[in-house]
N, C-alpha and C positions, 0 to 999 in steps of 0.2 A: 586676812583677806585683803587684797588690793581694792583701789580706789575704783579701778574701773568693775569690777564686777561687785561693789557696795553696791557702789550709783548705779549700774543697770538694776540691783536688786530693791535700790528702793523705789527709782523710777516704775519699774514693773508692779511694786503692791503700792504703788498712790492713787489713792481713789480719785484725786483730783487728774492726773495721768488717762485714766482709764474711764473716766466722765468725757474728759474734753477730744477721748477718740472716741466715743460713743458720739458725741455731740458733732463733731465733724462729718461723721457717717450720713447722721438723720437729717443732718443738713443738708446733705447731698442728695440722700435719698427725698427729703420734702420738696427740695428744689426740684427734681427730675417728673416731681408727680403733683405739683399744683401746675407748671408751667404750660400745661395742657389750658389749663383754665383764666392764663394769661395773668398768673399772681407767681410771687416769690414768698420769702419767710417772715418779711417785714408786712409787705400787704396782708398774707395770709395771716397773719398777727390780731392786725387794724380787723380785719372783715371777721375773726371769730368776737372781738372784745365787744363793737359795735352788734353784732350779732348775740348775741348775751347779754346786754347792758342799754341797748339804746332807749332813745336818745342820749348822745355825747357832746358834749364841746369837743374839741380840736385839743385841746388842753388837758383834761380829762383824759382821754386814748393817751396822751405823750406821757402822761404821770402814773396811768395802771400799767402801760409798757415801759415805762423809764424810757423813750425813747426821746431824740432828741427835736425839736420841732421842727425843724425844716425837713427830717425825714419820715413824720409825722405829716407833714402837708404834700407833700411828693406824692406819697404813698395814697392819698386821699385824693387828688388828682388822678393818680392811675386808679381807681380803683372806680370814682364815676365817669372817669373815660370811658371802663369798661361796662359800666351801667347799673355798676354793684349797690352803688351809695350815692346819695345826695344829701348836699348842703341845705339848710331852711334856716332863715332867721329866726334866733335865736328870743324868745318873746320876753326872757328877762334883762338883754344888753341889746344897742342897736348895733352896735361894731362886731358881735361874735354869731357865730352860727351853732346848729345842733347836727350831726349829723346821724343820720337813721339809714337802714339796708333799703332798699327798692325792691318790689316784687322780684325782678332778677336776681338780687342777691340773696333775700332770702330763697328763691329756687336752687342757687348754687350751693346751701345750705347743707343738704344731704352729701355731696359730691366732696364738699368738704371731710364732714366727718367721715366717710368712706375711706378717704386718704388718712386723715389720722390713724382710722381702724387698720387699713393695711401695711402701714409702715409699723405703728406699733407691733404688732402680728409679725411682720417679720426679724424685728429686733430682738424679742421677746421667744421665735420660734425656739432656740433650746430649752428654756425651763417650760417646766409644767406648770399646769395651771396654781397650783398651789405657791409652788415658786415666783410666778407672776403676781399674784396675788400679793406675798410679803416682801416685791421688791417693789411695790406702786405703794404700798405702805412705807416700808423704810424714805422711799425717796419724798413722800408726802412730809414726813415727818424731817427730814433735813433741808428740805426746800422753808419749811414753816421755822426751823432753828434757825435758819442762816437770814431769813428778813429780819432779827434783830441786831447782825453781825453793823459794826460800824467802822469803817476807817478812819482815820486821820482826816484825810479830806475834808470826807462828808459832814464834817461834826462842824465846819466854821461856817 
């Protein structure tokens, strides 16, 4: 077998291949259907975690998103621009704040998960519900394997 048709054969069965166009997709498709609500994939991020978890530091959101902090603060800025979240002093430090959803944000709440449910749904449209079922399992279970994966890097 020749080089070029290995490499397309292994490129074709790499699950890391075939994640990161799935992942490029739902990008797309999340960006096209929060953007109604005047959020992208980083906000809509910040506004489920704080929506699950609140009260937060600023700190806290950038470490449960690995996310880096100045796009962590952007994101937070746009987000009680748009009336979603606010900042409160924080009652344990005088320099940090906690941030909590606002009535509007939790009303935007449903609208959110609405969009999860229908992008999921449409991704998902070829398998069956059974098939769904054991592919929200497998990937539960490699999302939970791979948060003990380490590089190089991260280790100093």
């Amino acid at each position: 077998m020749d080089v070029k048709t290995r490499t397309q054969q292994v490129r074709q069965g790499s699950l890391g291949w075939m994640m990161k166009r799935l992942s490029a997709r739902l990008d797309e498709e999340m960006n096209a259907r929060l953007a109604p609500h005047g959020l992208d994939l980083s906000s809509f991020a910040i506004m489920m975690t704080v929506l699950e978890h609140h009260p937060l530091s600023q700190s806290a959101i950038g470490e449960r998103l690995e996310m880096a902090a100045y796009k962590v603060s952007r994101a937070l800025d746009q987000l009680e621009g748009l009336g979603y979240l606010a900042r409160h002093p924080d009652p344990a430090s005088r320099r940090a704040h906690v941030i909590r959803p606002t009535a509007k944000g939790e009303g935007l709440a449903p609208a959110l998960h609405g969009v999860v449910g229908e992008v999921n749904g449409k991704l998902a449209a070829p398998l069956s519900e059974e098939e769904r079922r054991q592919m929200a399992e497998m990937l539960h279970r490699l999302v939970v394997a791979q948060e003990t994966w380490r590089t190089p890097d991260s280790e100093s």
